[in-house]
N, C-alpha and C positions, 0 to 999 in steps of 0.2 A: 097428311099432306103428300107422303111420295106416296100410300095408294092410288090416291086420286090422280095425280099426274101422271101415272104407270095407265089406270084406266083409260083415264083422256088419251094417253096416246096410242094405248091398246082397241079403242074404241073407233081411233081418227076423228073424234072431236074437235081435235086442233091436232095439226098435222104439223110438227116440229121437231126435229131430229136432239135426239140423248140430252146431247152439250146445248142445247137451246131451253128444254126443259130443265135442266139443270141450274141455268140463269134465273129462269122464271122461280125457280124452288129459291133460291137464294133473294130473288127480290121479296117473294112474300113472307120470307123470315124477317126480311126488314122489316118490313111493315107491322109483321108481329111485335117485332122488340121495338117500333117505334110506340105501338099500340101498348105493352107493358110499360115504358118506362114515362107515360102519360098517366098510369095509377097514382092515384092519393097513396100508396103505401112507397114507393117507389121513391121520390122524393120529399124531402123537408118543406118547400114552400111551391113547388111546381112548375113547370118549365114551359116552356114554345111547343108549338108542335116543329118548330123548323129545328129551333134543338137536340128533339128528340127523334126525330130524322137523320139528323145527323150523325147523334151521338150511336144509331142504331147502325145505320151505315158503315160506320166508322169499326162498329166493333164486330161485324158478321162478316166483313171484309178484314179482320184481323190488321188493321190500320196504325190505330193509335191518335190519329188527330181529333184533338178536341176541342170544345167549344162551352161547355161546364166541368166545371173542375170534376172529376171523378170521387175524392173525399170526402169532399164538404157538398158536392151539390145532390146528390143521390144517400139515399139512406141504405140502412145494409140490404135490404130486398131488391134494390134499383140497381146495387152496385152486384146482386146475386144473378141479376138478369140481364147484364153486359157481360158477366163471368160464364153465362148459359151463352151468351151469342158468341162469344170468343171460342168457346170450347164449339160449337156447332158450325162455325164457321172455317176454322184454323183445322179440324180434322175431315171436316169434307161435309154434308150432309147427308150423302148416301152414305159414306162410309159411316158415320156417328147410327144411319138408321141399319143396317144390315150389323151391324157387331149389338146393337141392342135386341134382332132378331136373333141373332147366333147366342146370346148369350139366355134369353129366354127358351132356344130350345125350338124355334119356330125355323121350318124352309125359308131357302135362299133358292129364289128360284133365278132361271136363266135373265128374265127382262132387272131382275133385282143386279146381279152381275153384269148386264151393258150398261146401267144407269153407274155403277159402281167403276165399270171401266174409264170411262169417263171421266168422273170425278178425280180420279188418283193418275188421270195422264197414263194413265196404260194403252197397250197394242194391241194387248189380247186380255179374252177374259179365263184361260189357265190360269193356275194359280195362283188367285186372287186371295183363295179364304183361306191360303197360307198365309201372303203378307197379311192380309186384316189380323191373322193371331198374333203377328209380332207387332204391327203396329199397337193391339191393344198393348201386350207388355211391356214396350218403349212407353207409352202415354201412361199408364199407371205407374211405375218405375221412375220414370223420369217428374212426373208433377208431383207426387208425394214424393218422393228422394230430396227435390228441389226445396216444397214446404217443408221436410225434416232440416234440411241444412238454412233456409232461412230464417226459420223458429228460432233458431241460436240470437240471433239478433233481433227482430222483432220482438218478442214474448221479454226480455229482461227490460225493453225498453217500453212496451205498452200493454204489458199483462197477458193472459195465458187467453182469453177472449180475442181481445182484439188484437194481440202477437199471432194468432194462428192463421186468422182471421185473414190480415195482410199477408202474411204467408202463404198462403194457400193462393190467393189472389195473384200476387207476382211470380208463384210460380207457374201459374198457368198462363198467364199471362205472358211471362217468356217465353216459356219452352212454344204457344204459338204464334210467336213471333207477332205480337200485338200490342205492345209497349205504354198499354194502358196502365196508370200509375197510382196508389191513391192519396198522392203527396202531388202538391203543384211544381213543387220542383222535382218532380220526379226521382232519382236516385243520388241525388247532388248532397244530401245531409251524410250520406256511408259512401261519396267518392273516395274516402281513405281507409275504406275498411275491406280487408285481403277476403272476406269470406263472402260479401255479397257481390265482390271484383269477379269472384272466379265461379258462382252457384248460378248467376244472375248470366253471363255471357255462354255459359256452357249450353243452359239450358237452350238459348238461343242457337246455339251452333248444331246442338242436336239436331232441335226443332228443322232448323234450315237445311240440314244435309238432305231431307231424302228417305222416305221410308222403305226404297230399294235400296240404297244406300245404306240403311241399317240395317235389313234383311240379309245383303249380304255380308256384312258384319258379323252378325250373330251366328248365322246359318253356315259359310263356309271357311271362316274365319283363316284364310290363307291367304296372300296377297297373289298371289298367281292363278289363282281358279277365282278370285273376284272380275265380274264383266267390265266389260269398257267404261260405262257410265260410270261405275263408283270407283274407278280410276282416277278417272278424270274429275270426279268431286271432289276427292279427297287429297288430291295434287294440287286442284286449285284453291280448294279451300283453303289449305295451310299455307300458299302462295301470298295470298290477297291477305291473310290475316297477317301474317311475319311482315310483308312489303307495308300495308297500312297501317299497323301499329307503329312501326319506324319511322313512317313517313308525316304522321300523324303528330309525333312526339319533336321530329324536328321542327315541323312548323310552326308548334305553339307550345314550345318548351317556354320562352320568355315572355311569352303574352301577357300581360298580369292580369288578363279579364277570363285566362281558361290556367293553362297551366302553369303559368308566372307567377300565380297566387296560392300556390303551392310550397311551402317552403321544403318538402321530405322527394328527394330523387325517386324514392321508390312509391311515394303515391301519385309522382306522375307520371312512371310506369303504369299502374293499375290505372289511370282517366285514359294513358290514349289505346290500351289494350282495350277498356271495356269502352269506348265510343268507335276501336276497330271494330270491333265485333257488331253492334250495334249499329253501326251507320249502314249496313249493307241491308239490314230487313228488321228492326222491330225498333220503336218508336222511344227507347227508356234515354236520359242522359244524364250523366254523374258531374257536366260544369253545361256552362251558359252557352248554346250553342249560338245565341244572338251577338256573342264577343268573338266566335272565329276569326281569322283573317280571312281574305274572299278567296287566295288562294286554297284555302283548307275547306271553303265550299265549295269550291269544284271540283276537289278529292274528294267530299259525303256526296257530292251530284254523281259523279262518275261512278262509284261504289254500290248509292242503292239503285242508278239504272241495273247494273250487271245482277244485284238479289242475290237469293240463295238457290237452293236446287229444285228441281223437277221432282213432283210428288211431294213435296215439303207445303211448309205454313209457310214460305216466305214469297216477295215476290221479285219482280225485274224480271229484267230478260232469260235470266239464270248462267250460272256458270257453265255448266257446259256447253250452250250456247256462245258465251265469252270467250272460251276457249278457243272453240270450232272457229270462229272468225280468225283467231291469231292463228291457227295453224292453216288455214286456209291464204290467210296473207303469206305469211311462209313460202306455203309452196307456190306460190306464184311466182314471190321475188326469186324460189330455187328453179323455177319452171317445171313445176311438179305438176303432172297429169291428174295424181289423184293424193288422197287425207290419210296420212299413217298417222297411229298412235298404238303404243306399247303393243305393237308386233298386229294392231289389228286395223282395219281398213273403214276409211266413213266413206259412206257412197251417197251421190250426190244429192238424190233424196232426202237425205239429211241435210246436207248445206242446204237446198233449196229453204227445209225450213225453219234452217235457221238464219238465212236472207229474211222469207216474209215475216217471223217474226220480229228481227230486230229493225225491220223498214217501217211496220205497224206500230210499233213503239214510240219511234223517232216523229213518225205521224200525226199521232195523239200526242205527243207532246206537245208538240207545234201548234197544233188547232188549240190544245188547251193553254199553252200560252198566251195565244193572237188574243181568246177571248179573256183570260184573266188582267190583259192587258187593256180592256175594251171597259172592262167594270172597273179593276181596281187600280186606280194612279199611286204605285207605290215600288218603291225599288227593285230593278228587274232581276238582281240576281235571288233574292231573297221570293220572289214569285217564283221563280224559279225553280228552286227548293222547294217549295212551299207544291210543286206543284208536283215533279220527279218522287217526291215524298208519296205524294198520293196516288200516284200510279205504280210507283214500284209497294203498295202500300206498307213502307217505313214505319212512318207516323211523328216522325222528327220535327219540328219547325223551327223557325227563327221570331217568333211572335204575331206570324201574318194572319194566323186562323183565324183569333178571336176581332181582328180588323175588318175582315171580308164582309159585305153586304151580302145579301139575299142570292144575287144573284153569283156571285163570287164563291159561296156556298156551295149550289145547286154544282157548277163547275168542277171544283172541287169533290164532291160525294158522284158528283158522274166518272171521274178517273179512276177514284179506290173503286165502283163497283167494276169497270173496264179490266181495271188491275187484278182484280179474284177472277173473275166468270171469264173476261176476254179471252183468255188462253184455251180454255174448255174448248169454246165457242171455235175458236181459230185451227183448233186441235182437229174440230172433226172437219174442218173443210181443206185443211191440208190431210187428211186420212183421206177421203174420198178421192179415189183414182177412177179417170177415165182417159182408159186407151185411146192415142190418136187413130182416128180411121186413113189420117195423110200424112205420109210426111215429106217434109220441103227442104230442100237442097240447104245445106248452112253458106255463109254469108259473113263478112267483115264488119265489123262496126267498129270504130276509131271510140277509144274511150280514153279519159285521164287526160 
């Protein structure tokens, strides 16, 4: 598949820029995974095709929202080839095909490298096939490390088969931040148990940080010769985690439909630590998120708009986008000319795009509201949700999914793919620069 689209666009066949092909590569693995899990092997008694659309959508876009139970409705080959699309989708496609080249032993040639740039949100194509060695080490490391530490529970509880089995599943399934489950209540049976609290969110938190961000980690492993960006990740990530676990915990300390049904302090630590974590980019939950107060949905709506990092499985606007706006507010209310952080300077190239990204955002949301409001008559906050979920692709809900008609559907699997590919897409038309040939005197405009 990326020959062919490398050809075509080496050929000018169809004449469409990196991050456009890139989309297109991504829709036709849909349609692959809708086409496998359409097999007689795949399922116990056979599915929709609108189903299985979805369910494919859902899991190439590293989503999580579902519409058949992932356990019970797919057999172990159906549930193998949503574990293929997660894993194909959550590590990039070029990148998944160029570390399959490298690791065969075959060239990495330069068009293989812009299709790659692209994918992983890069600026340049320098060393790339540095980060692709660490990424693969993070991703084997981290998904068996995960299934080693999961196996602990699993395997005593449903045998060394199907314990590994599920193992192996939720851990890839966290670490790319796609919150596919193979229990309908997803992680709510081990809400009190300290090992899947801390294997289960971790993974996730990796997954979301950033593979430049783990890069440089590994690589220069000093906090002063680490860049800006993973400065700024790793300040905010521990921010948003410490603030949302607290804030999390206050709200629904007495609820007795989340954590009031709790009788042990310390396992309602472990639910709002592992739904902090969770509520910003992958789809798993250890209580009812249909019993929140609504307060506490518009802390998980706030949360997964902002997602995890840049070059990660996760999605939203991202944190250092999140940031850049607050310290951009800052200096304004300081009447600061220009963006310092830790002694280094954002120039406004970067605000700009982090303006149209988060305007594009707020955009989509808006239109996919107007219309989820158009099909489904059902409570706006929980549409809401239901919708912030699928564009920041989460995968969270409040029970609206398996509600939606057809067309509410369609809605829906058009924001998760928005939410994967948009950014690509967006990525290279904010890259292309074209010098003004005039320029015009500046001007007042009264705003606020």
């Amino acid at each position: 598949m990326f020959t062919l689209l490398r050809s075509l666009a080496t050929q000018r066949v169809i004449r469409l820029p990196p991050p456009a092909l890139l989309a297109l590569a991504y829709a036709i693995l849909i349609v692959l995974g809708m086409l496998a899990l359409k097999l007689p092997i795949a399922t116990p008694h056979g599915i929709s095709w609108g189903d299985a659309l979805f369910t494919s959508v859902s899991a190439v876009t590293v989503t999580g929202l579902g519409v058949v139970d992932t356990g019970s409705g797919f057999t172990l080959a159906g549930q193998a080839f949503i574990l293929l699309m997660i894993q194909l989708g959550g590590l990039g496609i070029m990148t998944f095909a160029v570390l399959v080249l490298a690791t065969l032993g075959l060239p990495v040639g330069m068009s293989h490298h812009i299709f790659l740039r692209e994918d992983l949100n890069q600026t340049s194509v320098t060393q790339l096939m540095r980060l692709l060695r660490v990424i693969l080490r993070v991703v084997l490391v981290c998904e068996l490390g995960g299934m080693a530490l999961l196996a602990f529970v699993t395997v005593p509880e449903f045998g060394w088969e199907t314990g590994l089995w599920q193992a192996l599943f939720h851990s890839i399934s966290a670490f790319n931040n796609a919150g596919f489950a193979l229990f309908p209540d997803s992680m709510t049976r081990w809400a009190g148990n300290p090992l899947v609290n801390f294997t289960i969110p971790m993974l996730v938190i990796v997954g979301g940080l950033g593979y430049t961000v783990i890069a440089d980690i590994f690589q220069l492993r000093q906090w002063r010769r680490f860049s800006l960006h993973t400065k700024l990740m790793l300040v905010g990530t521990a921010m948003l985690l410490v603030s949302s676990t607290v804030l999390f915990a206050w709200l629904e300390w007495h609820n007795p439909r989340t954590l009031g049904g709790m009788a042990d302090a310390f396992d309602k630590w472990q639910a709002s630590w592992f739904q902090a974590v969770i509520s910003r980019t992958a789809g798993f939950n250890s209580i009812d998120l249909a019993g929140m107060h609504d307060n506490t949905v518009l802390m998980f709506i706030s949360l997964m708009l902002i997602g995890g990092g840049s070059t990660s499985t996760a999605g939203g606007i991202k944190v250092t986008t999140f940031i850049i706006l607050l310290l951009a507010t800052l200096a304004f209310f300081r009447r600061q000319q220009s963006l310092h952080a830790f002694g280094r300077s954002i120039g406004l190239e970067q605000l700009l795009k982090v303006l149209a990204l988060t305007v594009l955002t707020l955009l989509t949301i808006m239109l996919g509201m107007f219309l989820l409001t158009l099909a489904h008559d059902g409570d706006f906050l929980d549409l809401l949700f239901e919708a912030v979920s699928a564009l920041g692709t989460v995968g969270v809900s409040r029970g609206v999914t398996g509600q939606l008609d057809t067309t509410g559907r369609t809605i829906i699997m058009a924001l998760m793919f928005i939410g994967r590919v948009g950014p690509l897409t967006l990525g290279f038309f904010l890259a292309t620069q074209t010098p003004p040939r005039i320029r015009y005197p500046a001007s007042q405009v009264y705003l606020g």
